[in-house]
MOPAC internal coordinates of N, CA, C and O (Angstrom, degrees):
PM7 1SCF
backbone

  N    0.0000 0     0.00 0     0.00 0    0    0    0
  C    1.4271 1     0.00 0     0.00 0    1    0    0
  C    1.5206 1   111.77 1     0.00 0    2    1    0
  O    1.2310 1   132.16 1   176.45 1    3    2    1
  N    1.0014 1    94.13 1    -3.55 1    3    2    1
  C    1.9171 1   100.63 1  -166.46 1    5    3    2
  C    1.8642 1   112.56 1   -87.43 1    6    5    3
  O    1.2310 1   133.70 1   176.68 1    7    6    5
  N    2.0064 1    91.12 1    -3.32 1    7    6    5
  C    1.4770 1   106.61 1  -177.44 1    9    7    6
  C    1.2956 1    91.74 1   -87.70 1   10    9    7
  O    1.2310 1   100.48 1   144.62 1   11   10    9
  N    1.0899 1   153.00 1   -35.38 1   11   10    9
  C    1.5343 1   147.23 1  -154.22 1   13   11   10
  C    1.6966 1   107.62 1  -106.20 1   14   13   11
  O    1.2310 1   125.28 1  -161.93 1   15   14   13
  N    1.3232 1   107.47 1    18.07 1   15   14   13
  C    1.5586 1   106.28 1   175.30 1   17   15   14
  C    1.3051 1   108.80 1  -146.88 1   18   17   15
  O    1.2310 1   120.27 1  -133.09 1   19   18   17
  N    1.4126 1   117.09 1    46.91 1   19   18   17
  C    1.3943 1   135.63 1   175.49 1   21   19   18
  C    1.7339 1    85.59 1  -111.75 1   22   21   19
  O    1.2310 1   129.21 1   -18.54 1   23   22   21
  N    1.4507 1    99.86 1   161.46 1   23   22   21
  C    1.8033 1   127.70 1  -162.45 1   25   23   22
  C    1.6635 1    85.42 1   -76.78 1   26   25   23
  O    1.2310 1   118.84 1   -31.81 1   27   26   25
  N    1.4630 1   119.81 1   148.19 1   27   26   25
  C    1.3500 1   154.26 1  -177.95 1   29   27   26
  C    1.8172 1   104.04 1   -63.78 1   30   29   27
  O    1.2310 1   116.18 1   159.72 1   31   30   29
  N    1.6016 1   124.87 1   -20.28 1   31   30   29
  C    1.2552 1   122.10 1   167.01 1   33   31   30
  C    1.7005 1    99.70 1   -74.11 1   34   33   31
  O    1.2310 1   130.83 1   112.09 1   35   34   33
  N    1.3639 1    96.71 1   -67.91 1   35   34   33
  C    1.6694 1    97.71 1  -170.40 1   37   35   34
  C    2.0172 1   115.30 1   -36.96 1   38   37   35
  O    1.2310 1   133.53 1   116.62 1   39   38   37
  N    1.3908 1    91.45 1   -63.38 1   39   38   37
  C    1.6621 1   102.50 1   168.05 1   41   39   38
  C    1.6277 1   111.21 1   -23.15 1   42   41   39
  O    1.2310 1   116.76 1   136.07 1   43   42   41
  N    1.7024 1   123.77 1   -43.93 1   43   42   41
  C    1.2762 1   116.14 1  -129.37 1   45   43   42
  C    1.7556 1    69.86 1  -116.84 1   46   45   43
  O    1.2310 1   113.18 1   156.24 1   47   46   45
  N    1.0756 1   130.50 1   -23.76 1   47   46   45
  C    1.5961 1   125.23 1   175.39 1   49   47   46
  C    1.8959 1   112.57 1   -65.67 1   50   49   47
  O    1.2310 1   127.41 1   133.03 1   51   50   49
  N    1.3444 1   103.34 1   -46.97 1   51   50   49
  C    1.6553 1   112.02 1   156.51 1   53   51   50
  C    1.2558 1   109.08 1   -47.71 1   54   53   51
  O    1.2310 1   109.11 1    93.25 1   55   54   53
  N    1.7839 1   138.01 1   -86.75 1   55   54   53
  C    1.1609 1   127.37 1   158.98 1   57   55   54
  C    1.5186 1   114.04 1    24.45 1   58   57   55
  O    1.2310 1   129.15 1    88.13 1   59   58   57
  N    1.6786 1    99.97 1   -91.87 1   59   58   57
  C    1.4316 1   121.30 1  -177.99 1   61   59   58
  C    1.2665 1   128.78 1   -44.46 1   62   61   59
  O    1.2310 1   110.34 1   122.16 1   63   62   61
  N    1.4081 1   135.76 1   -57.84 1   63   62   61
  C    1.0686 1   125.82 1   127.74 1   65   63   62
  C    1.3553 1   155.89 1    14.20 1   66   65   63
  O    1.2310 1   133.52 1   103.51 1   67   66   65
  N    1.5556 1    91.47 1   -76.49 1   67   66   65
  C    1.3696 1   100.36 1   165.06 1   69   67   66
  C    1.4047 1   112.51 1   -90.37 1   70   69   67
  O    1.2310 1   103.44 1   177.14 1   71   70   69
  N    1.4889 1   148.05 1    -2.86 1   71   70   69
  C    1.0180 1   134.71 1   167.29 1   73   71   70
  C    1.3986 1   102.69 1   -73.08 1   74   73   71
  O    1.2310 1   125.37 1   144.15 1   75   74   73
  N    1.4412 1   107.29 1   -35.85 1   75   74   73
  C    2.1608 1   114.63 1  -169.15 1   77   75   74
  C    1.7124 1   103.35 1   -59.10 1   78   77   75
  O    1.2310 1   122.03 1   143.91 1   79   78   77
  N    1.3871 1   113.72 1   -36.09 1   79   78   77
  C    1.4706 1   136.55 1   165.28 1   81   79   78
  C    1.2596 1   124.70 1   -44.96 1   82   81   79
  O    1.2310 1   123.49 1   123.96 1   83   82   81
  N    1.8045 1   110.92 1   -56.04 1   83   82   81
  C    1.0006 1   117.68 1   169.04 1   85   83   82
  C    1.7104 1   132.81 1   -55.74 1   86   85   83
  O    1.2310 1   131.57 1   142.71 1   87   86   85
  N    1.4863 1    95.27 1   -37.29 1   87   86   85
  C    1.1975 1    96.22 1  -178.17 1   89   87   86
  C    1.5315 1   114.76 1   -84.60 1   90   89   87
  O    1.2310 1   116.89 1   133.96 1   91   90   89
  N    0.8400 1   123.52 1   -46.04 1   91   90   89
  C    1.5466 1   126.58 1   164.85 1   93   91   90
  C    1.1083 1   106.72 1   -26.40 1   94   93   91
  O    1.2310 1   118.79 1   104.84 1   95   94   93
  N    1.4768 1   119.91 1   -75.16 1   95   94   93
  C    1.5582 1   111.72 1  -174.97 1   97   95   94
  C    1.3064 1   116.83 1   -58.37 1   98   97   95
  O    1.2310 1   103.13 1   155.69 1   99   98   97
  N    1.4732 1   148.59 1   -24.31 1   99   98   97
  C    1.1776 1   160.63 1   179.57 1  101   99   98
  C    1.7471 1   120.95 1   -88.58 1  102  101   99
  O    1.2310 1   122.33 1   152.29 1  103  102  101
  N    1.2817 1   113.15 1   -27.71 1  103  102  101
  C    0.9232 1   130.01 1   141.44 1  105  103  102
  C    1.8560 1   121.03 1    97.58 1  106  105  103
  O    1.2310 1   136.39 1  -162.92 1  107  106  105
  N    1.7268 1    85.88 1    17.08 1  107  106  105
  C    1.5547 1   114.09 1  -178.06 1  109  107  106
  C    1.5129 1    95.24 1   -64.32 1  110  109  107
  O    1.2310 1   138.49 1    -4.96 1  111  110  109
  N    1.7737 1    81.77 1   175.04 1  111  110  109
  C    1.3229 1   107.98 1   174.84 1  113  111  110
  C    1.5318 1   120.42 1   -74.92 1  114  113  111
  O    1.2310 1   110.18 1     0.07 1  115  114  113
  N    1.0351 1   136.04 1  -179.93 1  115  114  113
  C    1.7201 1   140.31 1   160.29 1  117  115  114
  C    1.5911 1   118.03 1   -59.48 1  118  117  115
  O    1.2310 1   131.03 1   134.41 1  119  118  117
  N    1.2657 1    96.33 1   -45.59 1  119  118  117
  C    1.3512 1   118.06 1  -151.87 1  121  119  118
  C    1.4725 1    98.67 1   -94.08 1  122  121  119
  O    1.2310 1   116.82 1   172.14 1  123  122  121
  N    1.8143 1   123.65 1    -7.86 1  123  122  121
  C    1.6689 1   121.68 1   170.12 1  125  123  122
  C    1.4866 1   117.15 1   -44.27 1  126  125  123
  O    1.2310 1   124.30 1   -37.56 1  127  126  125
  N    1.0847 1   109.35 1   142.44 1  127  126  125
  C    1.5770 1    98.22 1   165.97 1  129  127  126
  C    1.4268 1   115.81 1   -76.02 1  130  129  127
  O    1.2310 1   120.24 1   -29.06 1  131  130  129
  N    1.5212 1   117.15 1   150.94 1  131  130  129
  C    1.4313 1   122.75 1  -163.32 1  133  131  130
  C    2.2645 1   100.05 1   -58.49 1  134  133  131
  O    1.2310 1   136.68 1   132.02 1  135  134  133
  N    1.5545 1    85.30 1   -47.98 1  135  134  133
  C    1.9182 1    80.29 1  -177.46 1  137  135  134
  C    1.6403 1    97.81 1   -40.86 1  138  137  135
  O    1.2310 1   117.74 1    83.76 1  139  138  137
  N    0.9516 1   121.92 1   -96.24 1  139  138  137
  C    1.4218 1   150.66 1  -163.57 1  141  139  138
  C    1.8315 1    76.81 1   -11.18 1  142  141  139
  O    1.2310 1   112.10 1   125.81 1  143  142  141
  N    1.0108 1   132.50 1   -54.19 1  143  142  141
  C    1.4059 1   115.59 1  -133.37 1  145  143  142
  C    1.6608 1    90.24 1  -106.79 1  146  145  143
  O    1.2310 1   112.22 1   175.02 1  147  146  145
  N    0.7780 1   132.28 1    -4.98 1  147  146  145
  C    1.7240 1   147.41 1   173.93 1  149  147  146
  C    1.8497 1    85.15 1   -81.63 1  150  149  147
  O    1.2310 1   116.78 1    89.05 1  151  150  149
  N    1.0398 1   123.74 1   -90.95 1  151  150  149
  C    1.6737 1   123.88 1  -178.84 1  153  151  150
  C    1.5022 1    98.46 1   -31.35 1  154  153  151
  O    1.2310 1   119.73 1    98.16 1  155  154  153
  N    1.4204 1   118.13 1   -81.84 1  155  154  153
  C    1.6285 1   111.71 1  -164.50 1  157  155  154
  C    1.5368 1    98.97 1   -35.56 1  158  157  155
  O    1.2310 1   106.04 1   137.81 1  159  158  157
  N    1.3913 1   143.51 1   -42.19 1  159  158  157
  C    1.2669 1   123.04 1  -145.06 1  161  159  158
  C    1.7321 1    88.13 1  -123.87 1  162  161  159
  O    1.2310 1   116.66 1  -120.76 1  163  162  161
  N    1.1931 1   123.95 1    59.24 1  163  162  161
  C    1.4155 1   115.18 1   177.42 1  165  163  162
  C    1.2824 1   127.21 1    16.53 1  166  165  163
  O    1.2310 1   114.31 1  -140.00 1  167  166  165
  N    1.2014 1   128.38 1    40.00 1  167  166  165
  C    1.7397 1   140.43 1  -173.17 1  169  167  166
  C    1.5779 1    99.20 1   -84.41 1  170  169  167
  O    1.2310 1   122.31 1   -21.31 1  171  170  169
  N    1.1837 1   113.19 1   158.69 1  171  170  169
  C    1.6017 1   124.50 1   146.17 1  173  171  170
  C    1.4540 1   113.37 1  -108.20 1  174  173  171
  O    1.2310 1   120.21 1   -17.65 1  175  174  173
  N    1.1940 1   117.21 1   162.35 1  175  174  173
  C    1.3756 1   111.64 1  -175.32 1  177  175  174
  C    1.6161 1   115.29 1   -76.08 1  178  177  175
  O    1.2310 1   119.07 1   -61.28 1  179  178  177
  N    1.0647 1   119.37 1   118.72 1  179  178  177
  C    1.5445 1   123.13 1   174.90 1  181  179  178
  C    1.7695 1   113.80 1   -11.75 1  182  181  179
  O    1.2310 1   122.42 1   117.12 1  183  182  181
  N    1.5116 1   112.97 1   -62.88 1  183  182  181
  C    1.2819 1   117.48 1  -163.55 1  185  183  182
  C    1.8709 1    92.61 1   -59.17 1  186  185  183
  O    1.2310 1   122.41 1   127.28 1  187  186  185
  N    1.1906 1   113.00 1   -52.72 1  187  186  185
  C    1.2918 1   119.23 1  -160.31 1  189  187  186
  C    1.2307 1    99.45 1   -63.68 1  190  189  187
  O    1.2310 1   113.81 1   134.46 1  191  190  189
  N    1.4954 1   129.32 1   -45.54 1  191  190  189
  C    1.6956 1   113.23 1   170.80 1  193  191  190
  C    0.9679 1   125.69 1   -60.94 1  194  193  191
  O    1.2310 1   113.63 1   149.62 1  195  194  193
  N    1.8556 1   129.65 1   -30.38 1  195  194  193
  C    1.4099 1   114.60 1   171.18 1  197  195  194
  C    1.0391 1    98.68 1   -74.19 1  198  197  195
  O    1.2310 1    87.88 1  -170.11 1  199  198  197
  N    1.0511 1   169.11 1     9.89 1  199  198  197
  C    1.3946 1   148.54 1   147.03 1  201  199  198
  C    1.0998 1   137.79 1   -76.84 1  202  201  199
  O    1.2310 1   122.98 1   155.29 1  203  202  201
  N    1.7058 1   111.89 1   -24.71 1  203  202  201
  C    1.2658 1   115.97 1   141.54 1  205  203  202
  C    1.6319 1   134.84 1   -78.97 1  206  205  203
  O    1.2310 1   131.17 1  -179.00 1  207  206  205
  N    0.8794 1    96.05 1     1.00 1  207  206  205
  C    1.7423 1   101.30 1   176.53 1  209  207  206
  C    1.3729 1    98.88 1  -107.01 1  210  209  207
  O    1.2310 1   106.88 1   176.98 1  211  210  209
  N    1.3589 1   142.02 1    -3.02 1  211  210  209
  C    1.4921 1   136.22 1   164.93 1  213  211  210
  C    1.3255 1    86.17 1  -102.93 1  214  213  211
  O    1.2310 1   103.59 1   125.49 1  215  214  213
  N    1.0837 1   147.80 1   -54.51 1  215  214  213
  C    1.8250 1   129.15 1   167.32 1  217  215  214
  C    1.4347 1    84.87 1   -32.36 1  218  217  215
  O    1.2310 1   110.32 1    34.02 1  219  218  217
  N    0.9156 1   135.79 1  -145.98 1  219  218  217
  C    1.5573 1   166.92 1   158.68 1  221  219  218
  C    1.5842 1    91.99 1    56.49 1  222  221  219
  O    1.2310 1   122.95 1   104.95 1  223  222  221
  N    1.1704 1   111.96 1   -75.05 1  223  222  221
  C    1.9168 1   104.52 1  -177.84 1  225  223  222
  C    1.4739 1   108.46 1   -67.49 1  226  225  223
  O    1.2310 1   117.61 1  -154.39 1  227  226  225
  N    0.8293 1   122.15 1    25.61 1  227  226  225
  C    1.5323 1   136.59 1  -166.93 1  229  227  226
  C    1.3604 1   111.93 1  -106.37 1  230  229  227
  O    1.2310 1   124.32 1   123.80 1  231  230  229
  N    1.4101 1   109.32 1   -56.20 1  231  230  229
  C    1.1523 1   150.07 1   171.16 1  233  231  230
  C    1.4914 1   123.94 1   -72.59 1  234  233  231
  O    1.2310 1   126.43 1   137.80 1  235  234  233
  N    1.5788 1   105.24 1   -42.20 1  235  234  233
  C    1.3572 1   101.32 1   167.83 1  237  235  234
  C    1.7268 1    99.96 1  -107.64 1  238  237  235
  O    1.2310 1   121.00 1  -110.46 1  239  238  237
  N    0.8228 1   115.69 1    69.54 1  239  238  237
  C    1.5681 1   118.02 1   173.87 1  241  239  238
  C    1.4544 1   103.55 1  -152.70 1  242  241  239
  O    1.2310 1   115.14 1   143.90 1  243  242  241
  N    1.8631 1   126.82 1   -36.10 1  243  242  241
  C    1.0101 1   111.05 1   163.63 1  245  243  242
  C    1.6612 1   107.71 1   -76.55 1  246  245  243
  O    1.2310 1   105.34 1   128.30 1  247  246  245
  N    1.0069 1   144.76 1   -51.70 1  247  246  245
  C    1.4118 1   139.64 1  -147.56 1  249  247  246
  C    2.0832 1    99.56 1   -56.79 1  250  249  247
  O    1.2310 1   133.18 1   167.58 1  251  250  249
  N    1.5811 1    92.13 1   -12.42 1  251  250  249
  C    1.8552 1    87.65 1   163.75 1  253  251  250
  C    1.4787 1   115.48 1   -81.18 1  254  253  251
  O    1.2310 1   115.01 1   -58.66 1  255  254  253
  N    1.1932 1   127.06 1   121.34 1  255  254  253
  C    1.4071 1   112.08 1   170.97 1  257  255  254
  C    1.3285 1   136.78 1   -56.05 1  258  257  255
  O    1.2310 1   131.83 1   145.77 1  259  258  257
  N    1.6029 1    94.76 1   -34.23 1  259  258  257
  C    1.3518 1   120.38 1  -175.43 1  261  259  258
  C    1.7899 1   114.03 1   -84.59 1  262  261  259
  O    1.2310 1   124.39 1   169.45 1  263  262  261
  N    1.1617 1   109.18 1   -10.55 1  263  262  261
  C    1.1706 1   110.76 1  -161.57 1  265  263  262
  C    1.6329 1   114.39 1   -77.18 1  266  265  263
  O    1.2310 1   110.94 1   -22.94 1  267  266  265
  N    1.5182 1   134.65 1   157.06 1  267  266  265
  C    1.3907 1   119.08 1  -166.83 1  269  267  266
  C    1.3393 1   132.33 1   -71.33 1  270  269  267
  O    1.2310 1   125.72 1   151.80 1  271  270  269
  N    1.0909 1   106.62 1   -28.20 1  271  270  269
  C    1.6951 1   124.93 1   167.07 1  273  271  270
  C    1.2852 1   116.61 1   -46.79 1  274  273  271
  O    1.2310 1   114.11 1   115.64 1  275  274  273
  N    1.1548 1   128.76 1   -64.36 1  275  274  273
  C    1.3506 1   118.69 1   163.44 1  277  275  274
  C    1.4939 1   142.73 1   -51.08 1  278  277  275
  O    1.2310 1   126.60 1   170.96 1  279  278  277
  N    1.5124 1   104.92 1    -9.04 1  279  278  277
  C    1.7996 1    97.27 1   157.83 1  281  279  278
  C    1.3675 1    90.24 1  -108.86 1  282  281  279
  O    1.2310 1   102.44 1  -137.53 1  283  282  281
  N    1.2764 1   149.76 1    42.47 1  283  282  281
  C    1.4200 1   139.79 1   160.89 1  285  283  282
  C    1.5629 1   102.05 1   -97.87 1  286  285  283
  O    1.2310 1   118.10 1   -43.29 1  287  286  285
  N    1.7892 1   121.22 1   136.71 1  287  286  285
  C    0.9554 1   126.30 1  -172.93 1  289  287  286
  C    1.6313 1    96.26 1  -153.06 1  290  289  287
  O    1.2310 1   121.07 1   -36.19 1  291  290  289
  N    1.4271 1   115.56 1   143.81 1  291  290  289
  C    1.5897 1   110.24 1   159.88 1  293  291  290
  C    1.2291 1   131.86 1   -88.65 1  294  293  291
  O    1.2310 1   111.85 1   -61.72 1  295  294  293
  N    1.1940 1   132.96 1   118.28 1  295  294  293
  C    1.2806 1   139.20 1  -162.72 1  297  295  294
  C    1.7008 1   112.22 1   -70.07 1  298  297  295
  O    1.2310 1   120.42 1   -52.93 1  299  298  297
  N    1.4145 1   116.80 1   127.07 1  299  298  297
  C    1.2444 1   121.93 1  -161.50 1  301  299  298
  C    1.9052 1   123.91 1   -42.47 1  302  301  299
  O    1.2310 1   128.29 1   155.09 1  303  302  301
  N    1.4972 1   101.63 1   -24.91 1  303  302  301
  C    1.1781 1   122.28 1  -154.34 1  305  303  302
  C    2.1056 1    85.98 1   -92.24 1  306  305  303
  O    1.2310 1   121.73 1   153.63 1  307  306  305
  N    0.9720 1   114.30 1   -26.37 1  307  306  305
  C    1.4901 1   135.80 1  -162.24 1  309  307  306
  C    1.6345 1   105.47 1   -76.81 1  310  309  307
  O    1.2310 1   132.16 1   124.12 1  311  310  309
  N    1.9782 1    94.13 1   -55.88 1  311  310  309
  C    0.7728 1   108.33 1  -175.94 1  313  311  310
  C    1.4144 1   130.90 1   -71.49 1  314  313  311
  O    1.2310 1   122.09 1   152.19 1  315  314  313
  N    1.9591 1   113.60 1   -27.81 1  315  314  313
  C    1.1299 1   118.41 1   170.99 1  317  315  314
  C    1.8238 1   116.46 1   -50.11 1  318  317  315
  O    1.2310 1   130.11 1   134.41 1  319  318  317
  N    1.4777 1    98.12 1   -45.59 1  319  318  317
  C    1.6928 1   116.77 1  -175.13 1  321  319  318
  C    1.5802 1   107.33 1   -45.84 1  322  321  319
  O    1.2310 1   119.27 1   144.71 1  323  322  321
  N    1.4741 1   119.01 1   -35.29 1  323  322  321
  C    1.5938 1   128.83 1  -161.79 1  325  323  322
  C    1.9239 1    76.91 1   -79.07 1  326  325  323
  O    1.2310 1   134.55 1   103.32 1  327  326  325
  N    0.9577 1    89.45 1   -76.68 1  327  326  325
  C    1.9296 1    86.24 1  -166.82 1  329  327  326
  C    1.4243 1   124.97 1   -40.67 1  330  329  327
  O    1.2310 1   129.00 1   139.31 1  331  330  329
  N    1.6224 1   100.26 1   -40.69 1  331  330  329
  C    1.7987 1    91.97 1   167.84 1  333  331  330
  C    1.4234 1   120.62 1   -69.07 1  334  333  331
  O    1.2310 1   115.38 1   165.94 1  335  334  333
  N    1.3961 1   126.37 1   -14.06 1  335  334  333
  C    1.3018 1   139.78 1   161.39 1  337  335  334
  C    1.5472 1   136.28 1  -102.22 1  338  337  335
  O    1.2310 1   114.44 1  -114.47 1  339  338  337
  N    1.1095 1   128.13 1    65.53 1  339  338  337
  C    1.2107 1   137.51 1  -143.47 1  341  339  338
  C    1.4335 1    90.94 1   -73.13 1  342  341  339
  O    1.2310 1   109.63 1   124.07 1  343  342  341
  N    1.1053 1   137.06 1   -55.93 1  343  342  341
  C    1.6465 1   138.16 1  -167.79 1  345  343  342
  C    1.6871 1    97.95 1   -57.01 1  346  345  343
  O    1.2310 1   113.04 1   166.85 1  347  346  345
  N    1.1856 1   130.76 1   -13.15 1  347  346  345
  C    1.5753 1   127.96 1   161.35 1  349  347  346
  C    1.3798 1   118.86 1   -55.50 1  350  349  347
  O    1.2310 1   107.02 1   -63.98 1  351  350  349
  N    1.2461 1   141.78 1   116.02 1  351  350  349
  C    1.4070 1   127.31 1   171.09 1  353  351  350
  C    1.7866 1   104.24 1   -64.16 1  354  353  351
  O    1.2310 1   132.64 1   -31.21 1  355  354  353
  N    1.3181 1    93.18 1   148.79 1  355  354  353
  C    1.3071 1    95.84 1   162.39 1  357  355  354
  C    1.5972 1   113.88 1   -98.14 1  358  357  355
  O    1.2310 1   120.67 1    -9.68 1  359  358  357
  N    1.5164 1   116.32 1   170.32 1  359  358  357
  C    1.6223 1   116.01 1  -176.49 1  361  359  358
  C    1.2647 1   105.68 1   -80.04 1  362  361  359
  O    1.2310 1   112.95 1   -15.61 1  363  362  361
  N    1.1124 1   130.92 1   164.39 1  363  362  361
  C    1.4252 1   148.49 1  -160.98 1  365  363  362
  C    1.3955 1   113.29 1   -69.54 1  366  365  363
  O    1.2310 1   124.56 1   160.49 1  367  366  365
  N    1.0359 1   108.85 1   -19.51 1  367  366  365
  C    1.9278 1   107.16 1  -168.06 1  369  367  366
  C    1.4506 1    79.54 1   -92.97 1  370  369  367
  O    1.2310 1   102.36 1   112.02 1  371  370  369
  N    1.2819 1   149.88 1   -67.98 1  371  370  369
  C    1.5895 1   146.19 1   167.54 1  373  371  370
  C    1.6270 1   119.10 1     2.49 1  374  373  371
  O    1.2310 1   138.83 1   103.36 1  375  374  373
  N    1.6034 1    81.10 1   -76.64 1  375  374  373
  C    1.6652 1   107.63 1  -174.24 1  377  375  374
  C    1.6272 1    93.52 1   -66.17 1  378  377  375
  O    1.2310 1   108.81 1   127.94 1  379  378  377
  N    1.1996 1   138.54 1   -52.06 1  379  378  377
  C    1.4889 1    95.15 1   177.57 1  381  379  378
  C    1.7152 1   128.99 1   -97.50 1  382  381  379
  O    1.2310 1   125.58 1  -174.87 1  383  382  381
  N    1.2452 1   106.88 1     5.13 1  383  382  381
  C    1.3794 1   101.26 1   173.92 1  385  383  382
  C    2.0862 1    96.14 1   -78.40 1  386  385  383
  O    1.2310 1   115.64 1   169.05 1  387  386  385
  N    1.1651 1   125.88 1   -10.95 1  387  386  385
  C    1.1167 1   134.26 1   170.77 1  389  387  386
  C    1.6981 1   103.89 1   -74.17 1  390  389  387
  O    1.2310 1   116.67 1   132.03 1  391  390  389
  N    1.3498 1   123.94 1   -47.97 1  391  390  389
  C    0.9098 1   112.58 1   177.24 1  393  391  390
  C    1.7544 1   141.93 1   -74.07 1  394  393  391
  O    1.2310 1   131.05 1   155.42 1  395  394  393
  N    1.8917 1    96.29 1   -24.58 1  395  394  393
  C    1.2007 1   108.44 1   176.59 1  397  395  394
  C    1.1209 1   111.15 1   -75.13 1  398  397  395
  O    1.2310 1   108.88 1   135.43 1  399  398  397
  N    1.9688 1   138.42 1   -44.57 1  399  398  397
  C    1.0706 1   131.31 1   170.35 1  401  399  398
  C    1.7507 1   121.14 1   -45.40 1  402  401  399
  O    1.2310 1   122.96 1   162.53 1  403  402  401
  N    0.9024 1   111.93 1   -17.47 1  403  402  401
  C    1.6319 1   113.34 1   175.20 1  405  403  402
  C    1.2232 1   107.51 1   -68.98 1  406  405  403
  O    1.2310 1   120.10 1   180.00 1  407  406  405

C-alpha cells in the first residue's frame, strides 16, 4: 500500500514506464495513443488499479477485527493540518475511506 501513497510526479514516472513496457511487448508504435494500447494489451489503468487494490486491503483488513486499521482514526486537530495542506499525503485508512465514499 505504501506504492499508492508516493507524490503524483513519482506515480506519473511509473505510468511511463510501464506504458514504454507496454508497448515494447505489444509491439506498437511510439506515437499509439496510451488508451489504444491499455485495450490491445488487456491493462487497466495504473491509477484505477491502485485504487482497487487499496479498496481490496481495505476491505480485507477491516473484516479482521483484530487487525490495526480499525482502531486507527485521525484526530480532528491532525486532520484540519491534512486539509490546510493539501500537497501532504494523507495515511491510508483516509485516502481510502475517501475513496470508497465516492
Amino acid at each position: 500500500m505504501v506504492y499508492g501513497s508516493a507524490r503524483l510526479t513519482v506515480l506519473r514516472r511509473l505510468d511511463a514506464v510501464r506504458q514504454s513496457a507496454l508497448g515494447i511487448c505489444s509491439g506498437e508504435f511510439r506515437t499509439s495513443p496510451v488508451e489504444s494500447l491499455y485495450v490491445i494489451c488487456h491493462q487497466v489503468l495504473l491509477h484505477l488499479r491502485r485504487e482497487k487494490l487499496s479498496a481490496l486491503y481495505f476491505f480485507r483488513a477491516k473484516s479482521v477485527s483484530k487487525h490495526p486499521i480499525n482502531q486507527l482514526t485521525l484526530p480532528v486537530g491532525l486532520r484540519r493540518l491534512y486539509d490546510a495542506r493539501p500537497s501532504h499525503i494523507l495515511p491510508f485508512c483516509e485516502r481510502v475511506e475517501m475513496l470508497v465514499h465516492d
